[in-house]
C-alpha positions in Angstrom: 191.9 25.1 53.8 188.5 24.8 52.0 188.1 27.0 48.8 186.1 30.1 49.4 184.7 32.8 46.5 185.3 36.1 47.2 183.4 38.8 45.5 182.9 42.2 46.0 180.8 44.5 44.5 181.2 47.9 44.6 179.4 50.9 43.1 177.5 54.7 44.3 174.5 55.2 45.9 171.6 54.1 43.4 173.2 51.8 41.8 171.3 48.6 43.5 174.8 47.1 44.9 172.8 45.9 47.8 170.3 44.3 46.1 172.9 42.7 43.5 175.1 41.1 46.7 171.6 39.4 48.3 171.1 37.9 45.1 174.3 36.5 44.7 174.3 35.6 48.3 171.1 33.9 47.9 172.1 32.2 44.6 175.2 30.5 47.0 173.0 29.5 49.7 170.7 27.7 47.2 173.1 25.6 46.6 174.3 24.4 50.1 177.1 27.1 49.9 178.3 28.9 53.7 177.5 32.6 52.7 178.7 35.6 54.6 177.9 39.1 53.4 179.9 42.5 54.8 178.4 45.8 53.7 180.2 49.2 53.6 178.9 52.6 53.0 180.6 55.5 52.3 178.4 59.2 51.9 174.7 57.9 52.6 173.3 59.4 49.9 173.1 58.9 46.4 176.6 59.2 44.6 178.6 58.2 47.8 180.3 54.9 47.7 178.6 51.6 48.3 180.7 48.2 48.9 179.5 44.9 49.3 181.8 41.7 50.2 180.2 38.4 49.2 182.1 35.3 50.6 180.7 31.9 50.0 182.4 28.2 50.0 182.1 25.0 52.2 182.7 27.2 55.6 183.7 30.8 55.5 185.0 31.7 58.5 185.1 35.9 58.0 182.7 38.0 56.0 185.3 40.2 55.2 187.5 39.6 52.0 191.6 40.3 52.9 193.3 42.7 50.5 194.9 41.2 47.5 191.9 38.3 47.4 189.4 39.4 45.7 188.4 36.3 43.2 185.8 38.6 41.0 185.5 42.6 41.9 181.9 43.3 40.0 182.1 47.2 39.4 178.8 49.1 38.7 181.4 52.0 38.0 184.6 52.7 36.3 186.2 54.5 39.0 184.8 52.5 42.3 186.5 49.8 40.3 189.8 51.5 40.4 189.0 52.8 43.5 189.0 48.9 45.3 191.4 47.4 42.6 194.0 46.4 45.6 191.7 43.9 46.8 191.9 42.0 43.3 194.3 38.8 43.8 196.6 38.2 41.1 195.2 36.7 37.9 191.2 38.0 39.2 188.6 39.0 37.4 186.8 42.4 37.0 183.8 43.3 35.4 183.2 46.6 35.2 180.1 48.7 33.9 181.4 51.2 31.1 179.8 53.8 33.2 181.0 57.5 34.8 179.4 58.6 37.7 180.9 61.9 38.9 181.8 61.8 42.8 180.9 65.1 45.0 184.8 66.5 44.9 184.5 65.6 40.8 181.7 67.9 40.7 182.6 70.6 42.8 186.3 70.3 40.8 188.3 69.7 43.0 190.0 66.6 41.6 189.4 65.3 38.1 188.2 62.7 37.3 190.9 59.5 36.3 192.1 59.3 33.5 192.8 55.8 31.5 190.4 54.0 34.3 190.1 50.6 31.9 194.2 50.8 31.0 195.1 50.8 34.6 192.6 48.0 35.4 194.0 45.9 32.6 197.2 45.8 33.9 196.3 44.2 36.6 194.2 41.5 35.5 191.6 40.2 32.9 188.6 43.0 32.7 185.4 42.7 31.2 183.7 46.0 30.4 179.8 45.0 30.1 177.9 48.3 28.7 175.3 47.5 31.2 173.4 51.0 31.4 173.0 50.6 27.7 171.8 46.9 27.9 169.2 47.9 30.9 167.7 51.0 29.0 167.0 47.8 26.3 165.9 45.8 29.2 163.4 48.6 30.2 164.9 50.4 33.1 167.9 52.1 33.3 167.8 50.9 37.1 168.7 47.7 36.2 172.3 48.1 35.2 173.1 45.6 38.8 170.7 42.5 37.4 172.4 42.8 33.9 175.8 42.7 35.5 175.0 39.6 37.8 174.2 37.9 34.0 177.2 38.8 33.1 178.6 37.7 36.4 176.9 34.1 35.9 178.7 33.2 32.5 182.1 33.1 35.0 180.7 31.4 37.9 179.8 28.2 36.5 176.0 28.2 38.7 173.3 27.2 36.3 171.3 30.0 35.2 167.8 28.5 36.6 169.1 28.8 39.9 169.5 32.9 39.1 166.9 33.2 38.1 164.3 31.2 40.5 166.1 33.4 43.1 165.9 36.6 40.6 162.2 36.3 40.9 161.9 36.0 44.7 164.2 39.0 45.3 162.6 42.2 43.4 159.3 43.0 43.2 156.1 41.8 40.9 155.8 45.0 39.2 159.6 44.7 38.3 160.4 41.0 37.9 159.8 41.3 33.7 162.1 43.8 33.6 164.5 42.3 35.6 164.5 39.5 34.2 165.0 40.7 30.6 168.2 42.9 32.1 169.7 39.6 33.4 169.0 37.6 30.4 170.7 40.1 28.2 173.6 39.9 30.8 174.0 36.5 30.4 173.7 36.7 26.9 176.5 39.8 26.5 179.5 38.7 25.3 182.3 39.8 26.4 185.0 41.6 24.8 188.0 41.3 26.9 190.0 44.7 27.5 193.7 44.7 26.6 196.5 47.3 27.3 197.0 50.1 24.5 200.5 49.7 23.6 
């Protein structure tokens, strides 16, 4: 069986998951990599739930990524991340934007939001928690939360950053590409404090 990287990415409406996955997807196919990319939508628009599964390796036979295999889930929110937590594999990564965007039944109150989002992650395997709104308003552009997380993303994967960002500046427009590339510079650059269980 040849090894295959499964990531998926999941955040709301707005949030530039799409964008973030052709990147990545790109990045893999740069590099002679088999790339398959699945996306699922929840509520079209903003605020509903966006999913994106990137699969990449030698020869990827399904774009979808089986429960409980998840390599990397890359969350552009604390509670999409809790939300598709099952599909992390035991001993997987998540790096998660310490961000709260208030779903449609949050708002209209009729649930609350979770409690103790990073705790529960925790305990089920390592979590990064990037403050990646905070590091794109420094960037320029509160927008650009998803380019600051694929930096972060890039430490872990072991792909040379050149590569992200020659594909960084084909991907977004002109008008945008300084920004951009300041928010995934500062990604790259974040490090990481990893999150631990309150005992």
């Amino acid at each position: 069986m040849t090894n295959v990287m499964n990531i998926l990415l999941v955040g709301v409406g707005g949030q530039g998951t799409v964008l973030a996955s052709k990147v990545l997807g790109q990045v893999a196919l740069s590099l002679g990599q088999e790339v398959k990319v699945a996306e699922i939508h929840g509520m079209s628009q903003r605020g509903g739930s966006v999913v994106t599964q990137v699969r990449y390796g030698e020869k990827v036979y399904a774009p979808t990524i089986p429960q409980g295999q998840a390599d990397v889930i890359l969350a552009f929110e604390k509670m999409e991340a809790l939300r598709w937590l099952p599909y992390l594999k035991k001993g997987g990564r998540v790096i998660v934007n310490d961000q709260e965007i208030d779903p449609m039944p949050v708002i209209v109150g009729s649930v609350p939001y979770p409690e103790k989002v990073i705790e529960q992650l925790t305990a089920h395997g390592q979590v990064t928690v990037v403050p990646a709104l905070q590091l794109a308003e420094e960037a320029g552009n509160s927008k650009a939360t998803n380019v600051v997380l694929l930096g972060v993303l890039a430490q872990s994967l072991g792909i040379e950053p050149e590569v992200w960002r020659q594909v960084l500046a084909e991907s977004v427009p002109p008008k945008t590409l300084a920004v951009n590339q300041k928010a995934f510079e500062l990604g790259l650059e974040y490090k990481p404090q990893e999150a631990t269980t309150v005992s």
